[in-house]
C-alpha positions as CSV (number, residue, x, y, z in Angstrom):
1,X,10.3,25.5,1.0
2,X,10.3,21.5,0.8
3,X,7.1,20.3,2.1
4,X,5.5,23.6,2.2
5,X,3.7,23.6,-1.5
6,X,0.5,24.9,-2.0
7,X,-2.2,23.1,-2.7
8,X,-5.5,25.9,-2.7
9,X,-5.0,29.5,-1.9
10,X,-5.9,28.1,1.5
11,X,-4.4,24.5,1.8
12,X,-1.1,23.8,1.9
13,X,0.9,21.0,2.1
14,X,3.1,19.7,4.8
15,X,3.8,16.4,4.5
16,X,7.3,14.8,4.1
17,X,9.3,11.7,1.4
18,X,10.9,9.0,3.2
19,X,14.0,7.5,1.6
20,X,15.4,5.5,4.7
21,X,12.8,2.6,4.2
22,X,13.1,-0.4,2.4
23,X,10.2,-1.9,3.2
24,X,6.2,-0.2,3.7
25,X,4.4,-2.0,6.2
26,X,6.9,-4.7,6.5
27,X,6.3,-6.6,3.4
28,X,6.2,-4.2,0.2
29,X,9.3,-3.0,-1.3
30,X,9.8,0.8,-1.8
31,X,12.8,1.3,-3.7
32,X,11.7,4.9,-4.2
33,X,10.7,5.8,-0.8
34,X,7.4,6.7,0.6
35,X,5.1,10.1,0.8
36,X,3.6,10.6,4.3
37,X,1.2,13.8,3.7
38,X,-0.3,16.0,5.8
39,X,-2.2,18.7,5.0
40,X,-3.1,22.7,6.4
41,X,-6.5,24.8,5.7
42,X,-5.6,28.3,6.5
43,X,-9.0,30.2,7.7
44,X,-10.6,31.6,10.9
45,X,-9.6,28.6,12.4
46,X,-6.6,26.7,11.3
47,X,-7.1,22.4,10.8
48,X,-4.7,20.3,10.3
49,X,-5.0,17.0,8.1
50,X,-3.0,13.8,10.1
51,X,0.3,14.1,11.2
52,X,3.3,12.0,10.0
53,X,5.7,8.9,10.5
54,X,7.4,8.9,14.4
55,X,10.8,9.8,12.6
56,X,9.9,12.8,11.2
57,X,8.0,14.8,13.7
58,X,10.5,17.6,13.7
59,X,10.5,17.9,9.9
60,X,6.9,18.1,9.6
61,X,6.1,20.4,13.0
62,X,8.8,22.4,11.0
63,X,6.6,22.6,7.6
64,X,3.4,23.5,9.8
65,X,5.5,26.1,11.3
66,X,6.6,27.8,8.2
67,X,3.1,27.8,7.3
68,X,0.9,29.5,10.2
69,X,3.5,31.4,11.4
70,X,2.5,32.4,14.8
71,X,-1.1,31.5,14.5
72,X,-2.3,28.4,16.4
73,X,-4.4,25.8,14.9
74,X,-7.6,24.9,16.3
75,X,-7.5,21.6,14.9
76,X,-5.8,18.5,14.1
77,X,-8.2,16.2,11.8
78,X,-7.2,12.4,12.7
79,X,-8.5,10.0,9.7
80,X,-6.8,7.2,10.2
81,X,-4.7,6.1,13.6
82,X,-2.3,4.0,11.6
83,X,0.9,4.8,12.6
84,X,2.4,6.1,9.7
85,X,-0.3,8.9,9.9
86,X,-1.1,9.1,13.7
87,X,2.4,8.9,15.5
88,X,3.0,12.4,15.8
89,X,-0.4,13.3,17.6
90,X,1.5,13.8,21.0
91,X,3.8,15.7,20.1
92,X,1.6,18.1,18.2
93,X,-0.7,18.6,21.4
94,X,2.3,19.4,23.3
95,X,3.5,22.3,20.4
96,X,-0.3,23.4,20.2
97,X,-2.3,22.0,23.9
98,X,-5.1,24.3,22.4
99,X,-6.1,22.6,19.5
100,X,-8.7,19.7,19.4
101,X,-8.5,16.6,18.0
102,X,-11.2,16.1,15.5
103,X,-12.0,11.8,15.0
104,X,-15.0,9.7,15.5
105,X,-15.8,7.7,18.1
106,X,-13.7,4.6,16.9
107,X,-11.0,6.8,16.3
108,X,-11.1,7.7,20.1
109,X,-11.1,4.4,21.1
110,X,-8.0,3.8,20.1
111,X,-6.6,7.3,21.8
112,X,-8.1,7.2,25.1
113,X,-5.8,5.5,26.8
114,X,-2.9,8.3,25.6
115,X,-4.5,11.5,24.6
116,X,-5.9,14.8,26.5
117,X,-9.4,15.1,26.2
118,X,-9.6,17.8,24.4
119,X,-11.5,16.4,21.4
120,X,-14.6,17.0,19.1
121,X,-16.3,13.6,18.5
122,X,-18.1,14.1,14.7
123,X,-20.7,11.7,13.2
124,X,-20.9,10.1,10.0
125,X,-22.0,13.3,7.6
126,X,-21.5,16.5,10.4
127,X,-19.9,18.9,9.7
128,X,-16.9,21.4,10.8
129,X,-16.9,25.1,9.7
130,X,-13.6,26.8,9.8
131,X,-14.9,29.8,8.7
132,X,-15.2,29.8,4.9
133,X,-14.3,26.5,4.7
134,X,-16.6,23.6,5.9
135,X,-15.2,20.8,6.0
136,X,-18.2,17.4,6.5
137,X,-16.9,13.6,7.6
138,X,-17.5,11.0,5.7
139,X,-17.0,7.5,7.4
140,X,-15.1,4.7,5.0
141,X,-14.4,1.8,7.9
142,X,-12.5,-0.5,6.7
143,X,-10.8,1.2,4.1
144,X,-8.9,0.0,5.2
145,X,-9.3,0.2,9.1
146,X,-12.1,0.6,11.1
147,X,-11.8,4.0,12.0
148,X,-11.2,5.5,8.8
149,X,-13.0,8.6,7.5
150,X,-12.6,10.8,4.7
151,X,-13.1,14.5,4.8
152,X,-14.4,16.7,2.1
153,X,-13.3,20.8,1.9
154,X,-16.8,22.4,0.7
155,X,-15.2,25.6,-0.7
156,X,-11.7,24.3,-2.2
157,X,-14.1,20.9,-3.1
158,X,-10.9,18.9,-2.3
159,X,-11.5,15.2,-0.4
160,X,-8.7,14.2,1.7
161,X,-9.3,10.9,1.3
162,X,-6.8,9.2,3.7
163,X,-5.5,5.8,2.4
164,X,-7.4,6.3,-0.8
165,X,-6.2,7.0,-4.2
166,X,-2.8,6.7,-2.4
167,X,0.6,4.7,-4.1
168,X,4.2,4.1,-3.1
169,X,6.8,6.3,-3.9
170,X,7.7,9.3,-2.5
171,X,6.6,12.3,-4.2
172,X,10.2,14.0,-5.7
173,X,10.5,10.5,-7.7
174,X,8.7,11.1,-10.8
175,X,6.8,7.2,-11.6
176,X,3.7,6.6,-13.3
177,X,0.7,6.8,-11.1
178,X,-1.3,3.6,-12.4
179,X,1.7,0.9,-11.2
180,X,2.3,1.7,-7.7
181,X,-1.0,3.2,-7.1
182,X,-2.3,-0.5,-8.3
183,X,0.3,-2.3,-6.4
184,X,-0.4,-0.3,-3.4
185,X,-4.2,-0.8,-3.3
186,X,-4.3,-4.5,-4.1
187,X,-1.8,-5.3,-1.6
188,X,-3.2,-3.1,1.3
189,X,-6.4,-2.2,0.4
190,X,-7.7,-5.1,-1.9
191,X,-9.7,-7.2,0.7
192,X,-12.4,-4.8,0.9
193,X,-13.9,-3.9,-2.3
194,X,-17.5,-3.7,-0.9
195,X,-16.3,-1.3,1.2
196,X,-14.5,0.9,-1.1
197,X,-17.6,0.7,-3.9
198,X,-19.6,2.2,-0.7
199,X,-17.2,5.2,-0.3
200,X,-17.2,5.5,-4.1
201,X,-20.8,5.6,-3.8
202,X,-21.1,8.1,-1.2
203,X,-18.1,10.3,-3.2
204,X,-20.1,10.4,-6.4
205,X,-22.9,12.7,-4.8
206,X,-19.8,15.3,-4.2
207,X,-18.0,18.2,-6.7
208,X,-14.9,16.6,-6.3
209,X,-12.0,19.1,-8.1
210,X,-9.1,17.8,-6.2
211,X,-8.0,14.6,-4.0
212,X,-5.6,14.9,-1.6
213,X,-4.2,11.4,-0.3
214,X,-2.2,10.3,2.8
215,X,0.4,8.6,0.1
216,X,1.3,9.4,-3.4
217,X,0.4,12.8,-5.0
218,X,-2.4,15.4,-4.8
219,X,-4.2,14.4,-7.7
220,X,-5.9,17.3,-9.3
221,X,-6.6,16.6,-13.2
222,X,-8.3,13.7,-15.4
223,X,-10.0,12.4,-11.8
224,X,-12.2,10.4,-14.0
225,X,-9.1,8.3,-14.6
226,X,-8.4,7.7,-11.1
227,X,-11.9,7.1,-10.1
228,X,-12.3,5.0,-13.1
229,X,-9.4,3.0,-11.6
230,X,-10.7,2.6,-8.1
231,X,-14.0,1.7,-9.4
232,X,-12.6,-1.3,-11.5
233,X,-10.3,-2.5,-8.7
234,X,-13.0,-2.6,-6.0
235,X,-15.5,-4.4,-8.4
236,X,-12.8,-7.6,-8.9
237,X,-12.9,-6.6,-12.2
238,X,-10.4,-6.9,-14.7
239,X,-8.1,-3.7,-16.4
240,X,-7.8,-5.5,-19.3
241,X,-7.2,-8.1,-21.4
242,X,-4.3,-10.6,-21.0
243,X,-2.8,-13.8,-19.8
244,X,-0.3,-13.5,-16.6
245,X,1.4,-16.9,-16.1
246,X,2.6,-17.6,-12.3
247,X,5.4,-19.4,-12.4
248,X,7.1,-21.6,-9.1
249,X,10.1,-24.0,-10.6
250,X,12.8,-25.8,-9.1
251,X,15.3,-27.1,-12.0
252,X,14.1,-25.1,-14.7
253,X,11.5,-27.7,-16.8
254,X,8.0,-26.0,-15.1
255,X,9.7,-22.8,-16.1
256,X,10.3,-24.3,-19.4
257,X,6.7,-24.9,-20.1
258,X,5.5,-21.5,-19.0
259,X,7.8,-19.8,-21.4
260,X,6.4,-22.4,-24.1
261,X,3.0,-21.6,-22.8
262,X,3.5,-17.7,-23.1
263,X,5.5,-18.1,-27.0
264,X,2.0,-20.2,-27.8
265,X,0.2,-17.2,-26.6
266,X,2.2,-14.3,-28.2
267,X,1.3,-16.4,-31.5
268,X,-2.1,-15.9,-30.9
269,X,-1.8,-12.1,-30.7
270,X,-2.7,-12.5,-27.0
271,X,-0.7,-10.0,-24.4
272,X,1.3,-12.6,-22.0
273,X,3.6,-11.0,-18.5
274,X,6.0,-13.9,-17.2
275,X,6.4,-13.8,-13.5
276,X,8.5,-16.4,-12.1
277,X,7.6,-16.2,-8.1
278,X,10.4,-17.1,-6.4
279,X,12.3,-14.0,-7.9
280,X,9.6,-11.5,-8.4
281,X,8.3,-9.1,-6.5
282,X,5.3,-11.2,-4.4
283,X,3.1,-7.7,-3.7
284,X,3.6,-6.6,-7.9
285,X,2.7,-10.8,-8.8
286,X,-0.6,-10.5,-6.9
287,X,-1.4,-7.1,-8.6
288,X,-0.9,-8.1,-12.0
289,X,-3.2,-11.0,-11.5
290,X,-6.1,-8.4,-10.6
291,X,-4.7,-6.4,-13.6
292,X,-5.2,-9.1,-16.8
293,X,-8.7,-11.3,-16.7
294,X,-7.2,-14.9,-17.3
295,X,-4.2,-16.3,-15.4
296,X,-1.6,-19.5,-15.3
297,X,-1.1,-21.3,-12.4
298,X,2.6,-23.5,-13.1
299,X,3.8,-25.4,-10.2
300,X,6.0,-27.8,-9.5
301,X,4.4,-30.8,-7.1
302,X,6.5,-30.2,-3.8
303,X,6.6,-32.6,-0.5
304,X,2.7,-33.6,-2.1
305,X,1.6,-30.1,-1.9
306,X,2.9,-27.5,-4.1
307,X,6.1,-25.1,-4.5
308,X,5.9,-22.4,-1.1
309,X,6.0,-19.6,-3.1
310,X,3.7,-20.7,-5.0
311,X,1.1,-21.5,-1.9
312,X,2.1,-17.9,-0.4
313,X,0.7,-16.4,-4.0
314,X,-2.5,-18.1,-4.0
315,X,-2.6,-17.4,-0.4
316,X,-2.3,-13.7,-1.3
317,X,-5.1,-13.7,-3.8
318,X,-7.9,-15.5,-2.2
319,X,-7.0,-13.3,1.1
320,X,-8.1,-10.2,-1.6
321,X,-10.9,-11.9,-2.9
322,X,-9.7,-12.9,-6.2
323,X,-12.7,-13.3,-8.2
324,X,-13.9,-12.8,-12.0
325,X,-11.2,-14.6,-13.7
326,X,-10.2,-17.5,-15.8
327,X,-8.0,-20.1,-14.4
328,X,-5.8,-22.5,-15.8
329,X,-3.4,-25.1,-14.6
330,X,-0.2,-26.3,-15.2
331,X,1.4,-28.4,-13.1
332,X,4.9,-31.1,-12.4
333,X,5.5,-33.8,-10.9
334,X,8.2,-36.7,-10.8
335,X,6.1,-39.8,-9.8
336,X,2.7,-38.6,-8.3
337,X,1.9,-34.7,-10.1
338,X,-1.0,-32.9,-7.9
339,X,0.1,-29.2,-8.1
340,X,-2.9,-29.0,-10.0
341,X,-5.4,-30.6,-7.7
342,X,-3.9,-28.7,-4.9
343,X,-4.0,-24.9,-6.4
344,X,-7.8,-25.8,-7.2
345,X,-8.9,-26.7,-4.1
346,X,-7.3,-23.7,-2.8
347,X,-9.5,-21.7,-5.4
348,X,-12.5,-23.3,-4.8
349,X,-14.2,-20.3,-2.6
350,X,-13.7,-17.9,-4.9
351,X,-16.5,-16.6,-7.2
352,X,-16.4,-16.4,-10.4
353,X,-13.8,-18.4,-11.4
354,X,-13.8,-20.6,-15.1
355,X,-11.7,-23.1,-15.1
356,X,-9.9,-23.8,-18.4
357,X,-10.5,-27.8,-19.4
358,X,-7.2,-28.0,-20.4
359,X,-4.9,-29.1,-17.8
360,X,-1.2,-29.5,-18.6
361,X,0.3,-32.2,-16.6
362,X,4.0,-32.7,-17.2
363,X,6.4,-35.2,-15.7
364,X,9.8,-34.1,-14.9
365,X,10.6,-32.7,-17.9
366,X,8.5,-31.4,-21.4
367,X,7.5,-34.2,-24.2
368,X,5.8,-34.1,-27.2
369,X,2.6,-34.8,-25.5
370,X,3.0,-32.3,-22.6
371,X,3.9,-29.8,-25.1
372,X,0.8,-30.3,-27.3
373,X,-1.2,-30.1,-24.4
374,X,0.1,-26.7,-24.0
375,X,-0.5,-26.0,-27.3
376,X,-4.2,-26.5,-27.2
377,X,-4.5,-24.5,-23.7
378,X,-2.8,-21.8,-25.3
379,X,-5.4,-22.0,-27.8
380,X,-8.2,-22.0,-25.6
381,X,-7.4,-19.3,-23.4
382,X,-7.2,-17.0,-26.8
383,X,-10.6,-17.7,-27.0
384,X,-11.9,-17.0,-23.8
């Protein structure tokens, strides 16, 4: 049965795809759908992991169903009250009023107003035994709410790790895990890196065999890789090495110069990604600029500031601490250029950042001067 695949011998999964939405959270683009998961442990006691998106209650009751049969569960673990994960909580208590709901004590803050009070407050660390399975809390606020915990199965040695390790895409697309799962945790996640490298910290002292997220796939093989992953993004350090030029043009000439800019750079033997921002993807821009360790800033000079989309991106990155990098500048400007200027200041809290000395300025249109400027800052960000 769809939605019914096992995970363990004794944990099952029950979560369900979503291909009616276009857009996760409001913002990101999902053209192949989202995975809303949900878990079972079958024991002495039942628990189940989260619930699911408000439109697909039915659906997953239905998956629980096929799985306990007439057995009742004695729990429903609550990670995260997001309500992509939490908005079937009622209705679960009203299938099964004898199970308890299993949160801390922000979680509960959040319910009280709503929820029976049947509930089993844990601490940071306690634990829950099921019978052979135990299953101990471990709290990760602000990954990337405040509530959040993760919870790690002793016996199966499986961490359900909530918004963790998760990625968009529902899970019967077949996609790459590194892209979306990137994309996913820059854009939601990204902001709280200290955060994460605590979790990461706290995970390390565990035998962890499988990873069972609230998005995206059970991951159960090469976890080095995904840890390895998590560990680089939550550091602010780069994947590896390259040169992503952002790109915000009116007429064309700005985008001229990039494209000159990234030819000067393929010369050099140096791995260049194009993104012009008012056609791209805004959420797969800002992850890509967290992917490469240098990055181009082109912008037109617009109403003496600089090109929206272009203040939306750098908006984006400093909001994720961008950090670690080196920055260069290329900027347009009819009669008074300051794109520049402006993109700097807005940089200016960041750590970490090296600004390249060469700054292209061009007016209007390229020259020979504006195009041997770009010449020698493709040469110096091949040596950085």
């Amino acid at each position: 049965r769809e939605g019914c695949e096992m995970v363990t011998e004794d944990i099952r999964y029950v979560g369900v795809n979503d291909h009616e939405i276009d857009l996760f959270e409001g913002q990101y683009a999902v053209p192949q759908g989202m995975a809303y998961n949900s878990y079972v442990i079958l024991d002495e006691k039942i628990a189940v992991m989260d619930t699911v998106d408000a439109r697909f209650g039915a659906q997953w009751l239905e998956n629980i169903a096929a799985v306990i049969g007439r057995r009742e569960p004695s729990y429903l673990v609550v990670q995260h009250m997001e309500p992509d994960h939490s908005a079937n909580i009622q209705r679960f208590l009203e299938r099964y009023p004898g199970a308890a709901l299993v949160g801390n004590a922000k979680t509960f803050v959040m319910l009280d107003q709503f929820f029976p009070e049947l509930r089993l407050t844990v601490k940071d660390g306690e634990e829950l035994c099921l019978g052979a399975h135990t299953l101990r809390f471990l709290f990760a606020p602000m990954v990337h709410w405040p509530e959040v915990m993760v919870t790690y199965d002793e016996k199966d040695r499986a961490l359900f790790s909530a918004d963790g390790f998760g990625k968009f895409g529902a899970l019967d697309v077949d996609a790459p895990w590194d892209d979306e799962a990137r994309r996913y945790y820059i854009g939601i996640v990204g902001k709280y890196g200290a955060q994460v490298q605590k979790l990461l910290k706290a995970a390390s002292a565990l035998d962890i065999q499988i990873i069972c997220p609230l998005h995206g796939p059970v991951l159960r093989e090469n976890l080095g890789h995904y840890l390895e992953k998590y560990d680089l993004w939550s550091s602010y350090r780069p994947e590896e090495r390259g040169v992503l030029i952002a790109c915000a043009s009116i007429y064309g000439h700005t985008r001229d110069a990039a494209r000159l800019l990234r030819d000067e750079l393929a010369k050099l033997g140096q791995k260049t990604v194009l993104a012009d921002l008012a056609r791209a993807d805004m959420a797969e821009c800002v992850a890509e600029a967290f992917r490469y360790d240098r990055l181009v800033l082109a912008s037109v000079t617009y109403n003496g500031d600089i090109f929206p989309c272009m203040h939306a991106y750098l908006h984006a990155l400093t909001e994720r601490s961008y950090q670690n990098r080196t920055v260069a500048f290329l900027e347009n400007g009819t009669w008074t250029p300051t794109a520049g200027k402006t993109m700097a200041a807005m940089l200016e809290k960041s750590k970490n950042i090296t600004f390249a000395n060469e700054k292209v300025t061009i007016k209007s249109a390229l020259n020979e001067a504006s195009a041997e400027s770009i010449h020698r800052l493709a040469a110096e960000l091949a040596e950085k």
